[in-house]
N, C-alpha and C positions, 0 to 999 in steps of 0.2 A: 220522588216523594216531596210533598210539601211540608212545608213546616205545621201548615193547620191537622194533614192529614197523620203527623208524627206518634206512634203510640204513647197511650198513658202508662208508664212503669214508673216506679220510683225505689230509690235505695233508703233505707233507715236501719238504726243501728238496734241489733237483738243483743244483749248481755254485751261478749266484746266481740262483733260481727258485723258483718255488712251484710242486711238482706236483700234481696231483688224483690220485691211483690208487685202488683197491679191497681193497687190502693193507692190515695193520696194520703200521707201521713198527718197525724195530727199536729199543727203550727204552735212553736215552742214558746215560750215566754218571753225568751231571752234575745239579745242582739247581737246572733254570734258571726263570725266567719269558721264555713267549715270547709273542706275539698269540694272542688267544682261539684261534681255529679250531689253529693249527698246536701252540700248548702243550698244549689240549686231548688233541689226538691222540698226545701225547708222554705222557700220563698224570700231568700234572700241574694243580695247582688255579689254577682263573683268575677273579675276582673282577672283573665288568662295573658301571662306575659313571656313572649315565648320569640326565640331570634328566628327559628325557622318553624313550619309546619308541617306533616304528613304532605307525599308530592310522589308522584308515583316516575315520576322525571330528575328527581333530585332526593333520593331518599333518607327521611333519617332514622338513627339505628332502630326504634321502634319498628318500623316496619321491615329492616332485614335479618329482625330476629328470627332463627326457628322456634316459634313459639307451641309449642309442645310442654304440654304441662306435665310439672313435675312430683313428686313427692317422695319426702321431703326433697327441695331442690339440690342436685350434688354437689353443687359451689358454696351452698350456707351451711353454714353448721349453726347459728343461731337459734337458741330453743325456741322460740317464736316462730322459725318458718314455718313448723305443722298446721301454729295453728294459722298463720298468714295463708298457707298455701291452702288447707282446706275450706276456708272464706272464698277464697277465690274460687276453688271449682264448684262451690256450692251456686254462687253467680252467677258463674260462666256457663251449667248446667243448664240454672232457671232461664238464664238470657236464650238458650236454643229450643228450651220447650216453648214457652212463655209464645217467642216472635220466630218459628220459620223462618230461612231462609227464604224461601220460595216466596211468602207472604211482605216482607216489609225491605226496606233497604236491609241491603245485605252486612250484616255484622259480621259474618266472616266465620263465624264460632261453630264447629262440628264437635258430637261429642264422637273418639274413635277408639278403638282396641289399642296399644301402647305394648309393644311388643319388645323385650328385654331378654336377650341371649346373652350365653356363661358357656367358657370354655373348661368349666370345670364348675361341678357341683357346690351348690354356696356353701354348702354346709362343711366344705372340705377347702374354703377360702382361706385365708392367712389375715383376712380383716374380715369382723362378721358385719363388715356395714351394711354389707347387701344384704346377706339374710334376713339383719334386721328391719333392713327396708320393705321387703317383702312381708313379712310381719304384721309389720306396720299396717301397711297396705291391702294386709288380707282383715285385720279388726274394722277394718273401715267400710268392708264389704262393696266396695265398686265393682261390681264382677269378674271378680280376681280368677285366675287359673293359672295353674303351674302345671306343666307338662311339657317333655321331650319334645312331643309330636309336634307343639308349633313352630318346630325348626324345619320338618319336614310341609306342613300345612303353608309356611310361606316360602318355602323352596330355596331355603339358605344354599349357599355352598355348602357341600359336605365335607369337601377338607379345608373349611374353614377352623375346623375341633370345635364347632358347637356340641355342647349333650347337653344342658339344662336352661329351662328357659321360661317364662311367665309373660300373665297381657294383664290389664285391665282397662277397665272405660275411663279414658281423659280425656279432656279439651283439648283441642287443637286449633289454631288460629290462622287463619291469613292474616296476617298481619296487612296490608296494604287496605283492605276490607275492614276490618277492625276499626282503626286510625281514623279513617278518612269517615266512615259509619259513628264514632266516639265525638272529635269533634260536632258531626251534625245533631248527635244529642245536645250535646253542650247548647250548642249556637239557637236551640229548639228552648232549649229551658232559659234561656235570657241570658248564657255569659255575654262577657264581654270579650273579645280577642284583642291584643295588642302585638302586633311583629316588632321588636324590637329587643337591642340586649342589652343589660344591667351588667357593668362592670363594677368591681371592688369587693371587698367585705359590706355584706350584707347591715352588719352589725354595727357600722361606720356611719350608715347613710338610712336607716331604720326611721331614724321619726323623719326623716322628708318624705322614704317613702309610703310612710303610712298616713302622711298628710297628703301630699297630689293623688292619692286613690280613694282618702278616706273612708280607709282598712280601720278596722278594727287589731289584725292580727297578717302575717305573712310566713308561707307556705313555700318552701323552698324545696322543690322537687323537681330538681337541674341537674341530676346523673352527674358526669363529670366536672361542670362546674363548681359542686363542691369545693374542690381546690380554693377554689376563688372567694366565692359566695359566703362559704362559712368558715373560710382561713382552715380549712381543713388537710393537711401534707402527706394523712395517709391516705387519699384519694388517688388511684392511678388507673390507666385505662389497660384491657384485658382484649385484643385485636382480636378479632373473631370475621369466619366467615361461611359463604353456604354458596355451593352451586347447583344452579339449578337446569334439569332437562325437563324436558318433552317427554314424561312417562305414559304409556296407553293402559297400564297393567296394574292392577291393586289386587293381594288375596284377601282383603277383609272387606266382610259384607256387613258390617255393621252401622244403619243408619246411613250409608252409602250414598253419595252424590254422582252425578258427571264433570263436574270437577274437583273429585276429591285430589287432594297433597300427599304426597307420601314422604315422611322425612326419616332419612339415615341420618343418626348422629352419629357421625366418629368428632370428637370435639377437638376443633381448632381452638386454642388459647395460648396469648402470646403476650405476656403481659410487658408495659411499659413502652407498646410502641404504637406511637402516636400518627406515624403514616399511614394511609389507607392506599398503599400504593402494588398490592396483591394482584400477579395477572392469572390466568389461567396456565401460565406458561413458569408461575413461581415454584420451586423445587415443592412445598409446603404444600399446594395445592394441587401438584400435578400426585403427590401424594395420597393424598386424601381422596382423587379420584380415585385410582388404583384401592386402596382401601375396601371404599361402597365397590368399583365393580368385580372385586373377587369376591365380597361377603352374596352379592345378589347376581346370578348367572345370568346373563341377559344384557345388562344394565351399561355393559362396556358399548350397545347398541346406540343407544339413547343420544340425542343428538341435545346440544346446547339449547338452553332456550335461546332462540332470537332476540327479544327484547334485555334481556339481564339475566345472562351464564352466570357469571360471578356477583356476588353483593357481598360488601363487606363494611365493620361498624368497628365500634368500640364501646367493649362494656364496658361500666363506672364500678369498679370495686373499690374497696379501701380498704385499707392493713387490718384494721378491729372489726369488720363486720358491719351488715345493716346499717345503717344511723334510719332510726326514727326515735326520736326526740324532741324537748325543746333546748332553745340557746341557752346554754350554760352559763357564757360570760356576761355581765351584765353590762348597760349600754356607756357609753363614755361618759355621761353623768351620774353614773355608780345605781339607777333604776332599771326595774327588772327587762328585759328583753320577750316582746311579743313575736318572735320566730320560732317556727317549726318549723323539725330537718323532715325529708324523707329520702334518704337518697343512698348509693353504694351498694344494689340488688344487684348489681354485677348481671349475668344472664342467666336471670329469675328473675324479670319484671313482672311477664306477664302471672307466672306461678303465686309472685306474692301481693301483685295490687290492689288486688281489692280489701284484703287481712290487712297490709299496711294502712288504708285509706283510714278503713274504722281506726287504727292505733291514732291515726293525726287527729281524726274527729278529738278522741277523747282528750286529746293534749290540748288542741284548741278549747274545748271549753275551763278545762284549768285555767286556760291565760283569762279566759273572762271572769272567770272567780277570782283571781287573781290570785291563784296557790302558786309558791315557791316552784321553781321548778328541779326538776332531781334527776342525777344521770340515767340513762338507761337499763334496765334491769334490775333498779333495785324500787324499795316500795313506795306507792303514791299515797297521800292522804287526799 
């Protein structure tokens, strides 16, 4: 696909949301910086600065997420994820009707059944998070269902002690597809790319770098380098990983591909450690097979993928939750600071990006107004 021949969509922001439509929006007054995707679409220049990039040879954690959406995501507890996360699958939704698979480069994005087994009745759980999750999930009406049978319908193990169990329709992502698909938006709507990395506090070095880009405003959504970037110490990394086979066999027929994914999550998290040094041969992992192939009969079959059996990351968590904000402390010359955080979704990127994207929107244009800035969660004038 060419860049001429790239579809027309653009994203703009409904109440406090991020829409997808097919329209050009109308061109604002103002001369703001906002996130790639949605400043783009406003007709303004956006400069991406980034050490590595999507690389299906060298990958980073973006793409060895199992990106399986969630709600609300089980690592956030932030009252905001509901509504972050349902932004997002409102997007992710419009993004698969909108453009086919079949039709345009490949986004990656299937909407699929999300299928959730309980070894015991929620209602008889000793935390009602999940009932209420479920809940949740059924006022929302994604075509929810609760029933036994889909234990039997996808041919769990039987003495795994499934009895209760629920689906509904969510996004699911290749991530590799995605990535590689996201930048060719971007680079279609006029960013800019830069490979390179920005060491220090951000906050230290702010008007040089808002002078060599001649930025208006900077957008700091560097997952772990938090630490660094916004002198931030409860940032720490959450090691995760996913193996992957050669599955022939899917029982859900919904919206259905010939390369559909199928992803077992039993969740690896291992927080604090910084190596990516996981083999298929580590105690943790040879676990976690045994796991999936007693929960799915068959599955102990299934042979490695050839290219990349094991792929493993590091989430960006931090001790307080989320950060989307702006800089609190103000610049070495005691004026206010034009930074915005976006960072610490841990593994709930893909669940909350688009809902976070709109929250930096509207913090960016604060800094153009030039309102005070105030910590997070409490009220904005």
């Amino acid at each position: 696909m060419s860049i001429a021949s790239a579809p027309n969509f653009f994203l703009t922001r409904v109440g406090d949301e991020l829409v997808l439509n097919d329209r050009q929006p109308p061109q604002p007054n103002l001369e703001p910086s906002r996130p790639p995707w949605a400043l783009l679409d406003a007709g303004y220049d956006v400069t991406i600065v980034a050490e590595r990039w999507a690389d299906p040879k060298n990958r980073i954690t973006s793409q060895i997420a199992g990106a399986l959406w969630e709600f609300p995501p089980a690592v956030i507890s932030l009252h905001n994820s509901k509504r972050w996360c349902m932004t997002a699958y409102r997007v992710f939704d419009r993004l698969q009707e909108t453009m086919p698979r079949s039709d345009y480069f490949d986004h990656g994005v299937q909407m699929r059944m999300a299928n959730f087994f309980f070894d015991q009745k929620m209602e008889n759980m000793p935390d009602r998070g999940q009932l209420d999750k479920f809940e949740e999930i059924m006022a929302e009406k994604r075509r929810v269902r609760r029933d036994a049978s889909i234990v039997l319908e996808h041919e769990v193990n039987q003495k795994a002690g499934v009895i209760d169990a629920y689906q509904h329709l969510a996004p699911v992502i290749d991530t590799d597809a995605y990535m590689n698909w996201l930048r060719f938006v971007l680079v279609c709507k006029g960013a800019v790319m830069e490979t390179h990395r920005i060491n220090g506090d951000l906050l230290d070095q702010e008007e040089e770098l808002l002078a060599e880009y001649g930025a208006d405003a900077i957008v700091n959504a560097t997952g772990l380098a938090g630490l660094e970037l916004a002198g931030d110490e409860s940032v720490y990394p959450l090691r995760g990983a996913l193996i992957r086979v050669a599955l022939a066999v899917t029982h859900d027929d919904t919206r259905g591909e010939d390369e559909d994914i199928v992803f077992i999550v039993p969740r690896l998290a291992q927080p604090h450690k910084y190596k990516l040094d996981l083999t298929l041969d580590s105690p943790e992992i040879v676990r976690m097979r045994e796991r999936c192939n007693n929960f799915v009969p068959g599955l102990e079959k299934a042979d490695y993928d050839p290219d990349a059996p094991l792929v493993q990351g590091l989430r960006p968590f931090r001790g307080s939750n989320v950060r989307v904000e702006r800089e609190l402390r103000s610049r070495p010359d005691g004026s206010m600071s034009r930074i915005v955080h976006s960072y610490g979704q841990g593994g709930a990127g893909f669940s909350l990006s688009f809902g976070c994207a709109s929250d930096v929107l509207e913090l960016i244009e604060e800094v153009e107004l030039g309102r005070p800035a105030t910590k997070m969660g409490c009220a904005r004038h």
